[in-house]
C-alpha angles and dihedrals in degrees: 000000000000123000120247106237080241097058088035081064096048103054086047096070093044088059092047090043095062095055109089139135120242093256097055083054095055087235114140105224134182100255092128099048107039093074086178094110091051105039095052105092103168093120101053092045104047102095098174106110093050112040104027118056094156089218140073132181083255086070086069122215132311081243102059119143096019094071127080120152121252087339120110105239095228094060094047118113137182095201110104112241110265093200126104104222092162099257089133091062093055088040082059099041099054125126129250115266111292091018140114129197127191112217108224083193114048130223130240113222098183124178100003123159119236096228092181144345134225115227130306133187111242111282094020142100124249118250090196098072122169112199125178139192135175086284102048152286130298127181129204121220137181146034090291089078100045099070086057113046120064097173137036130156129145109268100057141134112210139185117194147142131258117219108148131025121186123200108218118190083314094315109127109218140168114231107170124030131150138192091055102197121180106205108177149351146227096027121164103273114219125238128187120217103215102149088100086048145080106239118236116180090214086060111032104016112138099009129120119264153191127223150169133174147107133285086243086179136045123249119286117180126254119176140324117344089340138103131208114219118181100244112204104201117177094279105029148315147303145176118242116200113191136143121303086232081071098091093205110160135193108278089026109141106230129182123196145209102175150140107263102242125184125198120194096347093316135114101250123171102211099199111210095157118055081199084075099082142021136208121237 
């Protein structure tokens, strides 16, 4: 059966009515005496919910050890490579920073492991390509290599040939190659567990890492389309640069697999694949 508005409006001062406070009624009560209300200070002094979360970003994720990027976990190892591709004689014969130098001989890389790859539209090959051996990491970058490369996964064993390096801001790239060979596939792909170290781009530039932490700043611009956001890992500290279309904000868990990069003498993440990192 439906109210009538008249009886709706009835009901509803009676309900009001009905809410008073003991002083409207007349009625002494014993709001001065009971000093219950006033002695029980449990919710003043419970300072549990503000002071003590139980859990920081340096706990990790629930998922550690199950995440890696764009790797598949199965294929992921934390045994260093044994094998000796050539990736120490391009290393040494890298330019000084800002510069480029064109190899008139060119230089074998034979039997190295793709650790991670930079974006790539659907259908196509990466251009940004990390490879490791027993002596070190090297990347590839530009156009230059994409007319030369037409696959490129993790996993994979490559040949090719060295004929321009480019030092970028410190960053050592590859720029020209030719007689691009894939060897093999499914090989175990390497992965550096850094989070316990302080990251040294001598030591550690190019490889593969693992990271968790916190974005302990907001996001100051850096060029281009990209932010720079102050990454704390377990260790240390980095700069991350990725596009401003990324929404990271300061106090956001992130967890990394990623290339080590370096600008201008710093450790600097430059993020090219959003499958990189995850938030937790």
């Amino acid at each position: 059966m439906r109210l009538s508005s008249f009886t709706t409006v009835l009901i509803l001062a009676g309900i009001i009515g009905c809410d008073r406070t003991p002083t409207d009624t007349g009625i002494v009560t014993d709001t001065d005496t009971d000093t219950d209300t006033d002695t029980d200070t449990d919710t003043d002094t419970d300072t549990d919910t503000d002071t003590d979360p139980g859990w920081t970003c340096a706990d990790g994720p629930d998922t550690l050890g199950e995440w890696y990027g764009v790797l598949e976990p199965s294929t992921v190892t934390s045994t260093p490579y044994t094998t000796d591709a050539g990736i120490a004689a391009v290393l040494a014969a890298s330019p000084a920073d800002g510069e480029t130098v064109t190899l008139d001989t060119p230089l074998t890389v034979d039997g190295a492991i793709i650790v991670n790859v930079g974006y790539a539209p659907e259908g196509e090959a990466a251009s940004d390509i990390w490879m490791a051996d027993a002596n070190g990491a090297i990347r590839t970058w530009g156009m230059g290599i994409d007319a030369v490369v037409d696959a490129a996964d993790p996993g994979m064993e490559v040949s090719f040939n060295v004929t321009e390096i480019k030092n970028y801001s410190g960053e050592v790239e590859i720029t020209a190659i030719t007689d691009w060979t894939v060897k093999s596939e499914n090989n175990p792909v390497y992965v550096w567990e850094l989070n316990d170290t302080v990251l040294d781009y001598a030591a550690h530039g190019r490889q593969n890492s693992h990271l968790w932490g916190e974005i302990v700043s907001d996001a100051e611009s850096c060029g281009g389309t990209s932010n720079c956001f102050t990454y704390s890992y377990g260790a240390g500290s980095a700069k991350l640069r990725v596009s401003d279309t990324v929404e990271f904000k300061k106090g956001d868990c992130v967890e990394m697999v990623a290339p080590v990069g370096t600008f201008a003498g710093s450790i600097q993440y430059n993020i090219t694949n959003w499958d990189w990192f995850q938030w937790y």
